[in-house]
PASEBA-1860 file (N, C-alpha, C; in nm, 3 decimals):
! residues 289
1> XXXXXXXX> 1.645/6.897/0.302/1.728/6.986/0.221/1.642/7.045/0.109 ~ 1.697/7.173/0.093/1.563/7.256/-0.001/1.692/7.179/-0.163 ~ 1.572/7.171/-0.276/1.629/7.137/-0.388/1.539/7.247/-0.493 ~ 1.627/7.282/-0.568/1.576/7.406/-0.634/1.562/7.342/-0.819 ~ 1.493/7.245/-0.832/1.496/7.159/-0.949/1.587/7.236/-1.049 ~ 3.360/6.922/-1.458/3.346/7.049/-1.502/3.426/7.032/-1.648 ~ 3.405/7.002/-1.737/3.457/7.022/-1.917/3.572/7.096/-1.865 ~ 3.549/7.221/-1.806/3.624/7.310/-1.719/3.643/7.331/-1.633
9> XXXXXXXX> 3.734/7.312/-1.532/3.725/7.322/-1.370/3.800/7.423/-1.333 ~ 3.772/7.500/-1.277/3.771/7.627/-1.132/3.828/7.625/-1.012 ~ 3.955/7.662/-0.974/3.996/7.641/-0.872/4.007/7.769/-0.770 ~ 3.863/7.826/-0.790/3.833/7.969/-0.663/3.842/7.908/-0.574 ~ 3.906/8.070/-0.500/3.919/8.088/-0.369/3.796/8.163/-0.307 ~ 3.765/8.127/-0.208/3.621/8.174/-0.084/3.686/8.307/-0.090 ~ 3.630/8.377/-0.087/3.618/8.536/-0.055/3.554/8.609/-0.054 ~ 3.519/8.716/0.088/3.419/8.833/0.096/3.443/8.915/0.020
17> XXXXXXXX> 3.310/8.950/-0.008/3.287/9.093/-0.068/3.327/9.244/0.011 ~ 3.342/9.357/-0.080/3.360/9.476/0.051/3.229/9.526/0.000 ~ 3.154/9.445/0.084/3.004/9.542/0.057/2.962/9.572/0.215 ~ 3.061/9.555/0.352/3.016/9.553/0.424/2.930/9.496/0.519 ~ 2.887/9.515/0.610/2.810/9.392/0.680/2.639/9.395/0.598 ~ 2.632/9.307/0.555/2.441/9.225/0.477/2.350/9.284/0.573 ~ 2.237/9.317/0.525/2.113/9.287/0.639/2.043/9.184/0.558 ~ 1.951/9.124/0.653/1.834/8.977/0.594/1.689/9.074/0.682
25> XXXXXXXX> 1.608/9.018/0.580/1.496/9.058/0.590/1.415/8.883/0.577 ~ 1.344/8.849/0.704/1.254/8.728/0.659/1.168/8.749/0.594 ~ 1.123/8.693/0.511/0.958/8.686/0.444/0.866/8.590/0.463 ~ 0.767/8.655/0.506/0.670/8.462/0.532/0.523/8.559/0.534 ~ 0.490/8.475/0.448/0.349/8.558/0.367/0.213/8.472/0.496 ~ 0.141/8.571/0.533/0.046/8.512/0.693/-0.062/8.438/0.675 ~ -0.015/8.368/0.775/-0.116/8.236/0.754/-0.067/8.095/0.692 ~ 0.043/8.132/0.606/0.158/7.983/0.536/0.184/7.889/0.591
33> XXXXXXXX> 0.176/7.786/0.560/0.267/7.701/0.608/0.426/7.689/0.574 ~ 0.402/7.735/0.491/0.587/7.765/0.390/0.571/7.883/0.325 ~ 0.693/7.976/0.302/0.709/8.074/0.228/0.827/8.050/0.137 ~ 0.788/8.045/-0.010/0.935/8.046/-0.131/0.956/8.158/-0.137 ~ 1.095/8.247/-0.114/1.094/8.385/-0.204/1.206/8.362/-0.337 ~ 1.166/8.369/-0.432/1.253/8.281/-0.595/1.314/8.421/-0.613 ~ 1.245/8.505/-0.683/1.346/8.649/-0.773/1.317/8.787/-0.677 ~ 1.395/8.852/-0.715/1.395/8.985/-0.671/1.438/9.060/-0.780
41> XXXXXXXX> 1.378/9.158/-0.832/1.405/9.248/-0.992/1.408/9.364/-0.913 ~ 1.430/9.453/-1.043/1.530/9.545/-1.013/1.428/9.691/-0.938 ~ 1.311/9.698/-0.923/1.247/9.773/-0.835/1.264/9.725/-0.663 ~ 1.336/9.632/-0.634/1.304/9.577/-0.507/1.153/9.494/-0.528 ~ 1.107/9.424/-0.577/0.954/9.313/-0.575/1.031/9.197/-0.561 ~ 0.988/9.090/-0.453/1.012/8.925/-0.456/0.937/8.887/-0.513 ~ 0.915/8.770/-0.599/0.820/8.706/-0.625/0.880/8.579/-0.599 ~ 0.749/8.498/-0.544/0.770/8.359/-0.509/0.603/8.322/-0.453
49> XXXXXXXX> 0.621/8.216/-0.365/0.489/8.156/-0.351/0.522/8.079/-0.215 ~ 0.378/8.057/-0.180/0.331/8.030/-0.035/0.238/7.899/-0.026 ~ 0.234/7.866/0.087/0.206/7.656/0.061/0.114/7.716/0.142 ~ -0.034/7.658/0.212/-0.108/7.622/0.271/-0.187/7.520/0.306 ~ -0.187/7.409/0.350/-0.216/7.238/0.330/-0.194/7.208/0.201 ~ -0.063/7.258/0.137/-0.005/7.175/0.059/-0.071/7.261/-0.078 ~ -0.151/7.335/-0.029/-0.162/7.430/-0.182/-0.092/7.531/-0.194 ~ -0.053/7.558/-0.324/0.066/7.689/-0.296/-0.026/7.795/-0.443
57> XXXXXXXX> 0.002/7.954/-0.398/0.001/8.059/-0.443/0.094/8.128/-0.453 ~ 0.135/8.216/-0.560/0.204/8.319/-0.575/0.181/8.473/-0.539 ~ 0.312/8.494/-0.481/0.287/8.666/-0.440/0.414/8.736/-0.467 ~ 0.382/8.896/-0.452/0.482/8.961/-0.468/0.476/9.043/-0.362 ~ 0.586/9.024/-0.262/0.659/9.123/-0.175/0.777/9.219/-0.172 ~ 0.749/9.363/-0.142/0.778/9.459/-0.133/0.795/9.554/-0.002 ~ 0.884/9.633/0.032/0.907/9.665/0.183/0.800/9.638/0.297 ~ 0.758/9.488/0.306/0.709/9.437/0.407/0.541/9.392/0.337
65> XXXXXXXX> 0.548/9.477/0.251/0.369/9.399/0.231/0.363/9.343/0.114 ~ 0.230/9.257/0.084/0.228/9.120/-0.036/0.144/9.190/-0.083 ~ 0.112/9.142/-0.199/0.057/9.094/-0.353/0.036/8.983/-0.362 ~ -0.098/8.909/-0.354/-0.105/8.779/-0.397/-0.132/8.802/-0.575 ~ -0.048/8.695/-0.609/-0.041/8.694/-0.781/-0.197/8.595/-0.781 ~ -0.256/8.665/-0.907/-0.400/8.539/-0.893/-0.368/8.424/-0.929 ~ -0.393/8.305/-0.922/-0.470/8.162/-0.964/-0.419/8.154/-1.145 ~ -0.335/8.070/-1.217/-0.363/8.018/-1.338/-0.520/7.965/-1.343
73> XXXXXXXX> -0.580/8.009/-1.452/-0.741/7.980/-1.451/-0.756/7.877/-1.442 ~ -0.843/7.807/-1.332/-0.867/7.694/-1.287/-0.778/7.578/-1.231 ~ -0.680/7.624/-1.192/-0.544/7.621/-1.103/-0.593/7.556/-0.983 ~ -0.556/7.472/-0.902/-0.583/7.425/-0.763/-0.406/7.540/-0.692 ~ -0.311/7.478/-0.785/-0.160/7.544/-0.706/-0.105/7.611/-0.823 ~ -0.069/7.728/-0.797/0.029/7.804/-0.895/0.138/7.847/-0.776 ~ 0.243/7.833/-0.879/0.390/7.837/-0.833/0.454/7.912/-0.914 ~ 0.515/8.084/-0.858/0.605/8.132/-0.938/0.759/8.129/-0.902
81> XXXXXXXX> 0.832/8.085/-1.023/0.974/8.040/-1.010/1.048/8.154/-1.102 ~ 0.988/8.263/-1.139/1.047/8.326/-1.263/0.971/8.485/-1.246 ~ 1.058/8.605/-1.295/0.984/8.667/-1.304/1.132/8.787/-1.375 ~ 1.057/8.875/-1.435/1.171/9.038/-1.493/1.108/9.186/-1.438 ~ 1.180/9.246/-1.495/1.094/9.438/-1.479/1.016/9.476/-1.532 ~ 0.957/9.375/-1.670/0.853/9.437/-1.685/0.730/9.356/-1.674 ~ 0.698/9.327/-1.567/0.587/9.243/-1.560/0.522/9.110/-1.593 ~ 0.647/9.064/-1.650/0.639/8.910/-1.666/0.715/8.793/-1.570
89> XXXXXXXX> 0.628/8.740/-1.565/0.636/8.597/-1.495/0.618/8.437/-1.533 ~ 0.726/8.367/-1.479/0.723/8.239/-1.560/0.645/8.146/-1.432 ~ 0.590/8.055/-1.443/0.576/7.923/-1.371/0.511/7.844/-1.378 ~ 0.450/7.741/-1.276/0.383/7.614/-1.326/0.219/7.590/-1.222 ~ 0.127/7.545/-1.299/0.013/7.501/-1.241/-0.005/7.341/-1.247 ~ -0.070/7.383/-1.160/-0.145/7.173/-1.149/-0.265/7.210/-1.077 ~ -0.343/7.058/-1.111/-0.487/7.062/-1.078/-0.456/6.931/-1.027 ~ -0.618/6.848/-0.936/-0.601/6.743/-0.902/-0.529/6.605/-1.081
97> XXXXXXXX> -0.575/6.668/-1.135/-0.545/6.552/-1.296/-0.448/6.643/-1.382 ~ -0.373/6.724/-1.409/-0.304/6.766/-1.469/-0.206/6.896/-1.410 ~ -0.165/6.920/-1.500/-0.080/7.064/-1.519/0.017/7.089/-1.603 ~ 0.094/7.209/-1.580/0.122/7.311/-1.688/0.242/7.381/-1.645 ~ 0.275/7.492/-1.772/0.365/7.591/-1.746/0.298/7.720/-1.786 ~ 0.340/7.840/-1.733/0.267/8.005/-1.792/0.356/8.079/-1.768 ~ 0.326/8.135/-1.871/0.391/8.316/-1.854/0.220/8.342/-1.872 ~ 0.269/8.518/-1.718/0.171/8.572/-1.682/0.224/8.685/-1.736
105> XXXXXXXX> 0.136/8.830/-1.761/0.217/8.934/-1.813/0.067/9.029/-1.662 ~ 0.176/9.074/-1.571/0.095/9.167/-1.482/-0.026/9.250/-1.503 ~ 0.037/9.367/-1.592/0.002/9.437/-1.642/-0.135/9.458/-1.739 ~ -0.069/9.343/-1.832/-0.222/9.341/-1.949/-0.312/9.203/-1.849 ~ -0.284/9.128/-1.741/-0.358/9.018/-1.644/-0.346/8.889/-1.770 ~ -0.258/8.887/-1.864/-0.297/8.803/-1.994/-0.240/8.659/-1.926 ~ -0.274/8.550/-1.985/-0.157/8.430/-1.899/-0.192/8.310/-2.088 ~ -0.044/8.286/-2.043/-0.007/8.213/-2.167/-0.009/8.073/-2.110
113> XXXXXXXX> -0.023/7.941/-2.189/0.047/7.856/-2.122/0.158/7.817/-2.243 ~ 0.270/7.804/-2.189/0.378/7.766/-2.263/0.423/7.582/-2.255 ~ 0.518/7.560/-2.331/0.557/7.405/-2.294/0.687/7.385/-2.431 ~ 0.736/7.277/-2.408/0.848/7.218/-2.518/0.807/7.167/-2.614 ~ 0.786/7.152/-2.759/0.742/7.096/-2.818/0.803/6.958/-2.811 ~ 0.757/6.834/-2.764/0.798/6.700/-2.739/0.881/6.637/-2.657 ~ 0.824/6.771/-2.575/0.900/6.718/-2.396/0.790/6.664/-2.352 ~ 0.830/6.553/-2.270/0.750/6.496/-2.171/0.717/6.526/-2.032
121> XXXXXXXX> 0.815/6.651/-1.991/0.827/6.731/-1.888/0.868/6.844/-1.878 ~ 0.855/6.941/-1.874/0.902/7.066/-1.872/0.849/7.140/-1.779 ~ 0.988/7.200/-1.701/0.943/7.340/-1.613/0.984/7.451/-1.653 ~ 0.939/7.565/-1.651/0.990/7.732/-1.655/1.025/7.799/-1.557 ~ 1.177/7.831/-1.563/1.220/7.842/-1.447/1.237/8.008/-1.370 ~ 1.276/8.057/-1.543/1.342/8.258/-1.540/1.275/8.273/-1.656 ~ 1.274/8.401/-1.668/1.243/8.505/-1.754/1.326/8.616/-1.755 ~ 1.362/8.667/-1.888/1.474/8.740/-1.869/1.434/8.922/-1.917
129> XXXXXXXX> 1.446/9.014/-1.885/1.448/9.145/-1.947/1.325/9.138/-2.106 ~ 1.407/9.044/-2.147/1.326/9.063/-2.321/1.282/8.946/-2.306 ~ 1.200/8.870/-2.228/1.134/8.781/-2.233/1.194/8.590/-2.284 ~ 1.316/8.605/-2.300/1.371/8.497/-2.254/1.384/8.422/-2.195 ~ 1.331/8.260/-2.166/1.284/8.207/-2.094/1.418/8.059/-2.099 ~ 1.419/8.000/-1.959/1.446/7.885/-1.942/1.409/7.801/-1.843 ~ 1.482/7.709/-1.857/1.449/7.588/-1.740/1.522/7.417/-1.806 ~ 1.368/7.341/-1.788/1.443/7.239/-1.770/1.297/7.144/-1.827
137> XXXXXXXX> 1.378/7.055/-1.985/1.282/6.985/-2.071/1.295/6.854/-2.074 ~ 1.252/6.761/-2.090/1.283/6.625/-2.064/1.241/6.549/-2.226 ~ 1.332/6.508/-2.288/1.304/6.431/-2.478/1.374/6.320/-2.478 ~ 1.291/6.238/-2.500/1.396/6.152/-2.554/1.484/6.027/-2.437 ~ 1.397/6.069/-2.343/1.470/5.990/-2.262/1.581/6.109/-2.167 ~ 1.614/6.162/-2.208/1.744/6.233/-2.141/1.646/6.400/-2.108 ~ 1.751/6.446/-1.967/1.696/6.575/-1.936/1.798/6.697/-1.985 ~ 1.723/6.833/-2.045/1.783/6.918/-2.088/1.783/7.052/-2.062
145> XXXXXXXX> 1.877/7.158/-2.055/1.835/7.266/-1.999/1.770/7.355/-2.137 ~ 1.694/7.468/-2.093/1.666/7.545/-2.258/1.660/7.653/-2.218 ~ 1.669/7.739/-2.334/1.658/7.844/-2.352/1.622/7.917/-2.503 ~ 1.474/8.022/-2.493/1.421/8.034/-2.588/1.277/8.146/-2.528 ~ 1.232/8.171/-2.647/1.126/8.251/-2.645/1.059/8.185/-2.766 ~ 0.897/8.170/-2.702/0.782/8.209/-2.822/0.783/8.061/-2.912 ~ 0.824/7.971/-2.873/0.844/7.845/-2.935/0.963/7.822/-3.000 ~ 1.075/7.864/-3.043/1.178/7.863/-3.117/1.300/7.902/-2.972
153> XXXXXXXX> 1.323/7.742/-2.933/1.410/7.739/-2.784/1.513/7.613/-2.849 ~ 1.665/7.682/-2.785/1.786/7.598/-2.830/1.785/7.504/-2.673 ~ 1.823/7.379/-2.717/1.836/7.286/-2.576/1.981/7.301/-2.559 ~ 1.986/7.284/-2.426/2.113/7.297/-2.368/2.176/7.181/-2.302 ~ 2.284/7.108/-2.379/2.379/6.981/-2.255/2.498/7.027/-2.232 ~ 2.510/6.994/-2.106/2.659/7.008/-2.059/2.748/6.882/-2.102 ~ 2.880/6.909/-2.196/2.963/6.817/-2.239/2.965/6.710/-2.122 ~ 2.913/6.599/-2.203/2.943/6.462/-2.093/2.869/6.479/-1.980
161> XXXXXXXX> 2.729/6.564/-1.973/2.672/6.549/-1.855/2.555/6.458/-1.882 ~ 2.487/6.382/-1.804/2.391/6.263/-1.824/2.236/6.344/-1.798 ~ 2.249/6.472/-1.729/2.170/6.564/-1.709/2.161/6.711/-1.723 ~ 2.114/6.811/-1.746/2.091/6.981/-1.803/1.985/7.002/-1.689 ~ 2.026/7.090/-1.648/1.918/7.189/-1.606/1.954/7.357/-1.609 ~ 1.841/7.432/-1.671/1.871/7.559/-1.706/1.796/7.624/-1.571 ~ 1.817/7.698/-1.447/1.740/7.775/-1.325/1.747/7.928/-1.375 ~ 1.841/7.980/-1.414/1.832/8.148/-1.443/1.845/8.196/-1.580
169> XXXXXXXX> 1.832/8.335/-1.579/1.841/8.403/-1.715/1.908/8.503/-1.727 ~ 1.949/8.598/-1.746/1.993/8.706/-1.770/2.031/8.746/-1.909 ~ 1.978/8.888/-1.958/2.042/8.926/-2.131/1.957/9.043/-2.156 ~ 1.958/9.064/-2.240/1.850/9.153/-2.346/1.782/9.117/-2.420 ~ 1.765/8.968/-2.419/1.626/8.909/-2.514/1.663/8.914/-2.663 ~ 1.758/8.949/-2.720/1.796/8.999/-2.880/1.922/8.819/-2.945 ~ 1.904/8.741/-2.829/1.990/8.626/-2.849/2.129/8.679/-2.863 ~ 2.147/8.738/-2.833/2.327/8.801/-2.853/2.425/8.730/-2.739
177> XXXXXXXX> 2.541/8.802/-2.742/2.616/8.774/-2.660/2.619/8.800/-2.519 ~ 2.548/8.859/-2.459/2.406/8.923/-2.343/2.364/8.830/-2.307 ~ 2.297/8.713/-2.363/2.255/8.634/-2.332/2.331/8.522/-2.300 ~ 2.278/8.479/-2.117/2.354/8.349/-2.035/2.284/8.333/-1.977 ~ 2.290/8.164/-1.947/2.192/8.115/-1.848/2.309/8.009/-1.725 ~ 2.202/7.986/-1.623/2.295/7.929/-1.536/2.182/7.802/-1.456 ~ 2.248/7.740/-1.448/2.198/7.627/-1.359/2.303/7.533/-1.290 ~ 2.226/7.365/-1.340/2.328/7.255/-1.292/2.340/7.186/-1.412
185> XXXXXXXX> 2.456/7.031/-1.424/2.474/6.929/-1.469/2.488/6.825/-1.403 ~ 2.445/6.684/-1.422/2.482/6.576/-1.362/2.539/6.536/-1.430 ~ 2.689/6.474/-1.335/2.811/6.426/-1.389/2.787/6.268/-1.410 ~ 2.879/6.192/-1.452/2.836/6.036/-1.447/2.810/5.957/-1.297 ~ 2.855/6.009/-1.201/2.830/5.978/-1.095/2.739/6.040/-1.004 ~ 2.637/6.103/-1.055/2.496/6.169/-1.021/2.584/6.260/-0.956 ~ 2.666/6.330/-0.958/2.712/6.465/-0.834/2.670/6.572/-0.986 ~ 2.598/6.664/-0.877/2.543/6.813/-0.940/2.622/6.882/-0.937
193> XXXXXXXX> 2.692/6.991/-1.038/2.774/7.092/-1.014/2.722/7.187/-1.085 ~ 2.707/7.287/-1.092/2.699/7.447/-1.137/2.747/7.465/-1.278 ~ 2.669/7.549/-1.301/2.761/7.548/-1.450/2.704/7.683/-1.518 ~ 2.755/7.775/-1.607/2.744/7.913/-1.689/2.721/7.847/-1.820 ~ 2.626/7.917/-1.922/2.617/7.886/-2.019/2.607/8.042/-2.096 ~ 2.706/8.062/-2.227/2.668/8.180/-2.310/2.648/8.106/-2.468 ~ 2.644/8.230/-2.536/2.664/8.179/-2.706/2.818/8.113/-2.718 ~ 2.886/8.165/-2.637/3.021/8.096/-2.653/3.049/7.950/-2.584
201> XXXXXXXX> 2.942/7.892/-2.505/2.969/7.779/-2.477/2.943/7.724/-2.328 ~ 3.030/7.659/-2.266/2.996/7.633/-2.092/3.075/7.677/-2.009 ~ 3.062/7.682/-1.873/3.158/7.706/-1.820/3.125/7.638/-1.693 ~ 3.188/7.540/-1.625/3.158/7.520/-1.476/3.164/7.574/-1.360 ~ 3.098/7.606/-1.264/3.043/7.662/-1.167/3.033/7.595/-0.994 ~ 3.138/7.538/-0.997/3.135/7.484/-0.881/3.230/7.547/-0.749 ~ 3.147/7.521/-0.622/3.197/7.623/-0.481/3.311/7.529/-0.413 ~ 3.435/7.584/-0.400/3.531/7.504/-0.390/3.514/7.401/-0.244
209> XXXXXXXX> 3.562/7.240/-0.278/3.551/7.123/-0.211/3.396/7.109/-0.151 ~ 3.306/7.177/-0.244/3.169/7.121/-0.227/3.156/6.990/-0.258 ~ 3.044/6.975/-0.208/3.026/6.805/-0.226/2.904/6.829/-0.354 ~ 2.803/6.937/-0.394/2.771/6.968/-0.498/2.725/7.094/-0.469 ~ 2.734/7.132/-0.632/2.679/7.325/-0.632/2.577/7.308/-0.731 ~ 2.464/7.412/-0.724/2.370/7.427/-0.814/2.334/7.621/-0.837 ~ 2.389/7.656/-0.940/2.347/7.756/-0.959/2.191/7.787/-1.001 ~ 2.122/7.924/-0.951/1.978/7.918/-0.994/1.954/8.056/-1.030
217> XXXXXXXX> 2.040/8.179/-1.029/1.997/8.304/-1.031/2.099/8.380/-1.085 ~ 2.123/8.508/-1.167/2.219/8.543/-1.247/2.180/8.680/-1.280 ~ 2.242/8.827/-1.211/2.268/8.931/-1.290/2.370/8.960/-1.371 ~ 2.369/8.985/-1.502/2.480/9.034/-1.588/2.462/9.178/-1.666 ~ 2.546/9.250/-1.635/2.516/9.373/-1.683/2.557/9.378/-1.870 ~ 2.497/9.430/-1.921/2.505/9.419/-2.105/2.632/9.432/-2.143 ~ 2.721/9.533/-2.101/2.879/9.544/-2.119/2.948/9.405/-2.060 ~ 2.899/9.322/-1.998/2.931/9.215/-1.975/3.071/9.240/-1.800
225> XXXXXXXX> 3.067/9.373/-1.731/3.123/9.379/-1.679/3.120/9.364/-1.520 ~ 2.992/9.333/-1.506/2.966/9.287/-1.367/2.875/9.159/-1.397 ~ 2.905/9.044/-1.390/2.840/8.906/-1.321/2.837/8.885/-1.239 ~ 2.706/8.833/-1.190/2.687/8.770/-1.017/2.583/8.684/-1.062 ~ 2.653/8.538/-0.983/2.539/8.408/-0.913/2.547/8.417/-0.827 ~ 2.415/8.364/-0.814/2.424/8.287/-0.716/2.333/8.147/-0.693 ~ 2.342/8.124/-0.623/2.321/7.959/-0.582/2.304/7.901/-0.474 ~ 2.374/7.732/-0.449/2.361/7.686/-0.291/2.423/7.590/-0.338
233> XXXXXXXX> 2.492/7.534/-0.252/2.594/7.428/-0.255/2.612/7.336/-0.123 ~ 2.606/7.176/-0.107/2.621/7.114/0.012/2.813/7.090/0.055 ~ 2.780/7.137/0.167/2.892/7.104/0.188/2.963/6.950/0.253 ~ 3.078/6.957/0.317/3.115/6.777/0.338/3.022/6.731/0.427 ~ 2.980/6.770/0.517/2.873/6.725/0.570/2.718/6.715/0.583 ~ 2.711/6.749/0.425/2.602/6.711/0.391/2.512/6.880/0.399 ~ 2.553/6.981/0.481/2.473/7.090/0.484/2.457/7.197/0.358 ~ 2.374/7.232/0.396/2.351/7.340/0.258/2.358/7.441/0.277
241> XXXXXXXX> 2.489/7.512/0.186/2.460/7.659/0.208/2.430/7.742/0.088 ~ 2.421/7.878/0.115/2.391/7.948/-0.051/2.578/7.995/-0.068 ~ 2.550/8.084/-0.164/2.683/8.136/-0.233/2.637/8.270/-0.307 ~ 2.732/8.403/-0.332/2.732/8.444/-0.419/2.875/8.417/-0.502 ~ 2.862/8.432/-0.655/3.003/8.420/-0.704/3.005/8.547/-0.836 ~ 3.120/8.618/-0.792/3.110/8.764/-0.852/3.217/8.772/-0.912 ~ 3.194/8.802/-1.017/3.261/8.874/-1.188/3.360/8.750/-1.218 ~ 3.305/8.643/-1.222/3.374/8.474/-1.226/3.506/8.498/-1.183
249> XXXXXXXX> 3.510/8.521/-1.036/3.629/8.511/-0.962/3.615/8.469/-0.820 ~ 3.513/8.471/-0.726/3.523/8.489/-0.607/3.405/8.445/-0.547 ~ 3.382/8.361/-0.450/3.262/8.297/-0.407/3.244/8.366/-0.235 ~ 3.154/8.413/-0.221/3.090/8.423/-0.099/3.023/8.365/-0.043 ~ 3.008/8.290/0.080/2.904/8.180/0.158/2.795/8.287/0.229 ~ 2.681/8.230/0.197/2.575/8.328/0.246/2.453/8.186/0.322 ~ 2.466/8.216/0.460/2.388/8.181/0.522/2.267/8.256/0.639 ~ 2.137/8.216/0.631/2.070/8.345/0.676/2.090/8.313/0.851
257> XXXXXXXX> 2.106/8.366/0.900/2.141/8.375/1.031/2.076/8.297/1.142 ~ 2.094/8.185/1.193/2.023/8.107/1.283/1.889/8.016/1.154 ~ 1.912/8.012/1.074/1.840/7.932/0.961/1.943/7.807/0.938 ~ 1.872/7.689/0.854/1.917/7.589/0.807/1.921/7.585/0.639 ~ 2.029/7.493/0.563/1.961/7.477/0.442/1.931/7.585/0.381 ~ 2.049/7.694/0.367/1.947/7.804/0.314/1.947/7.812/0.142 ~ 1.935/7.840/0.042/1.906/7.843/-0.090/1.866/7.971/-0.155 ~ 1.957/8.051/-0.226/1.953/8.197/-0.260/1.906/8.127/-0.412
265> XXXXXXXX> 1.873/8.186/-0.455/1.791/8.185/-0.593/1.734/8.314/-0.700 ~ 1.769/8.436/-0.662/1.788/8.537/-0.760/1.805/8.662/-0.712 ~ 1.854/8.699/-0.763/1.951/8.875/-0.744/1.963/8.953/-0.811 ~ 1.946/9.066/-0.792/1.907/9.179/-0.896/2.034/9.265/-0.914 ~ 2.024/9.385/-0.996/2.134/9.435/-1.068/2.195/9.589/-0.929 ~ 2.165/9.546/-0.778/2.191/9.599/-0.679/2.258/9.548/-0.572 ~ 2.229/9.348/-0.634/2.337/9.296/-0.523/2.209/9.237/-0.444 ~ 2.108/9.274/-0.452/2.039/9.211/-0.369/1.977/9.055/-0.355
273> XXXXXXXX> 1.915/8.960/-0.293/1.934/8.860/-0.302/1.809/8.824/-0.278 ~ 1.743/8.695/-0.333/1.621/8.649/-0.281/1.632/8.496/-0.220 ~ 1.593/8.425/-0.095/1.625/8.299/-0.156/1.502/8.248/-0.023 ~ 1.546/8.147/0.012/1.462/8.083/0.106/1.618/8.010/0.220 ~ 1.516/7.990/0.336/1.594/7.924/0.447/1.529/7.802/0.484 ~ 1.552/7.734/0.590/1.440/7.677/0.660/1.493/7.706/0.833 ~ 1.378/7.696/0.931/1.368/7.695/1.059/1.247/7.648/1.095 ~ 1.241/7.544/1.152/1.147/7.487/1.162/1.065/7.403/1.023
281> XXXXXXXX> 1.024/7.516/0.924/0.968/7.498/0.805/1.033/7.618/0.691 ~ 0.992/7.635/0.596/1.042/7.741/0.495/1.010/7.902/0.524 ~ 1.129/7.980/0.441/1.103/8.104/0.482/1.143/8.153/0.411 ~ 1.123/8.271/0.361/1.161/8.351/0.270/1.271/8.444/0.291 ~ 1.362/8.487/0.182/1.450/8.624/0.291/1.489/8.667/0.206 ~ 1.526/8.837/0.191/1.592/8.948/0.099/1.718/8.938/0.178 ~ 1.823/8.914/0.125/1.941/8.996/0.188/1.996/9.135/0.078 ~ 2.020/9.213/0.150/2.117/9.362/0.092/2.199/9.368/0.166
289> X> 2.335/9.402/0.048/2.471/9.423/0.063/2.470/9.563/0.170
END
C-alpha cells in the first residue's frame, strides 16, 4: 500500500462530478524502477521523482517529456514532494550518513536547506503560491503538522489527535484567511483520518465508511469559492483508493484504471490531478476532468 507520510464529523455522500468522462495519462520516467508523480501546478508541469536501485531523482513532466530536477549538492537521493508556479520546490535529501530538507528555486538554480527549529524530524511536504510551506515536525516527543515560511512556522494539532501531519498547501502566502492546509490526524486508536486546517481552525476530512482517509493535495481559489482535495482513503477491505472532495460537499472515488492502490496527491486550479498507482510497481498518472 502506497503511504503518502473528527472534533467534527462529516456525514458526505459519494458523488460524481459533471465534469464528464476523466482521461489518465501514465507517467513513468525511462529506465525507473518506480515513478512518484506528487504536484501538478497550474501550467500543466508534474513534479515528482523516480527510484532506480533504490536511488531516487526528481523530475518535471509535461505533455509527455521530462526534466530531470538536478541532485541537492552532494545528494546520493533527492525527492520532490512539493512544488508552486513560480518555480519553487520543496523536498528532502539523504546521503549514505545523513540528510535534509530544501527549497529549490528553478529559476535563480539557488537551493536552501530548510528544517524546524528543534525538531528531531522534519519533512517538507507543499509549497504554496507565496512560498508557504508545510509538512510534518517531530518535538518533544509528539508529531506535528506546520505551517510557515522563512523560519517563523505555527505547529499544527488536531484536537485530541496523538498525531499531525500537514501534506498540502494552498493560499497567497500573506498568512490570511487564504491560507489552508490539509493532511491527516491520528486518533487514539492509531486510525488516520483527513482533516482541513484554516486560521479559523480544523475541520475533518474523512471519505464516508472508510476504514482511513489521508488528505495530501488542495486547490483553493482566494474568494474562497472553489475547494478541492484530494487524497486516498482504504477502504473495508483494506484497498486503497484516491478521492476528490469538492467545495466541502461531495467526494469522488478516483481509481486509475486496471491499477492498484492508487494515491492522488495534488491538483491544480483546472481540476487536474497528479498522483501515483501501482501495477506491478509504481507509476505515475495525470488525470483531467
Amino acid at each position: 500500500m502506497l503511504k503518502f507520510e473528527k472534533l467534527i464529523a462529516f456525514a458526505f455522500t459519494a458523488a460524481a462530478l459533471s465534469f464528464g468522462a476523466p482521461t489518465f495519462t501514465s507517467i513513468d520516467y525511462p529506465g525507473a524502477d518506480a515513478t512518484y508523480a506528487i504536484r501538478v501546478n497550474h501550467f500543466g508541469q508534474v513534479f515528482g521523482y523516480y527510484t532506480v536501485a533504490g536511488v531516487s531523482h526528481g523530475f518535471i513532466w509535461q505533455n509527455g517529456n521530462f526534466t530531470t530536477i538536478p541532485d541537492f549538492p552532494g545528494a546520493t537521493s533527492t525527492i520532490v514532494l512539493g512544488a508552486n508556479n513560480d518555480g519553487l520546490i520543496a523536498g528532502s535529501w539523504s546521503t549514505a550518513t545523513s540528510g535534509g530538507n530544501f527549497l529549490y528555486n528553478i529559476n535563480t538554480k539557488q537551493w536552501t536547506n530548510v528544517s524546524i527549529p528543534g525538531s528531531t524530524s522534519t519533512t517538507f511536504y507543499d509549497i504554496d503560491p507565496g512560498g508557504q510551506t508545510t509538512g510534518v515536525a517531530a518535538l518533544g516527543g509528539k508529531t506535528f503538522g506546520f505551517f510557515g515560511v522563512g523560519g517563523a512556522y505555527k505547529l499544527l494539532s488536531f484536537p485530541k489527535a496523538t498525531a499531525t501531519f500537514g501534506y498540502g498547501v494552498s493560499g497567497s502566502g500573506d498568512g490570511s484567511v487564504t491560507e489552508r492546509v490539509v493532511g491527516a490526524y491520528q486518533d487514539a486508536n492509531s486510525v488516520m483520518h483527513g482533516m482541513l486546517w484554516t486560521v479559523s481552525g480544523f475541520m475533518g476530512v474523512d471519505y464516508p465508511n472508510a476504514n482511513s482517509t489521508t488528505a495530501t493535495g488542495i486547490y483553493a481559489s482566494a474568494a474562497n469559492s472553489s475547494i478541492q482535495i484530494v487524497g486516498f482513503y482504504s477502504d473495508a477491505s483494506n484497498v486503497q483508493h484516491s478521492f476528490l472532495f469538492s467545495g466541502l460537499s461531495s467526494f469522488t472515488q478516483i481509481d486509475y484504471p486496471g491499477g492498484t492502490n492508487t494515491a492522488a496527491t495534488g491538483i491544480n486550479d483546472a481540476g487536474w490531478i497528479a498522483g501515483t498507482y501501482v501495477s506491478s510497481n509504481a507509476h505515475g498518472f495525470l488525470r483531467k476532468p
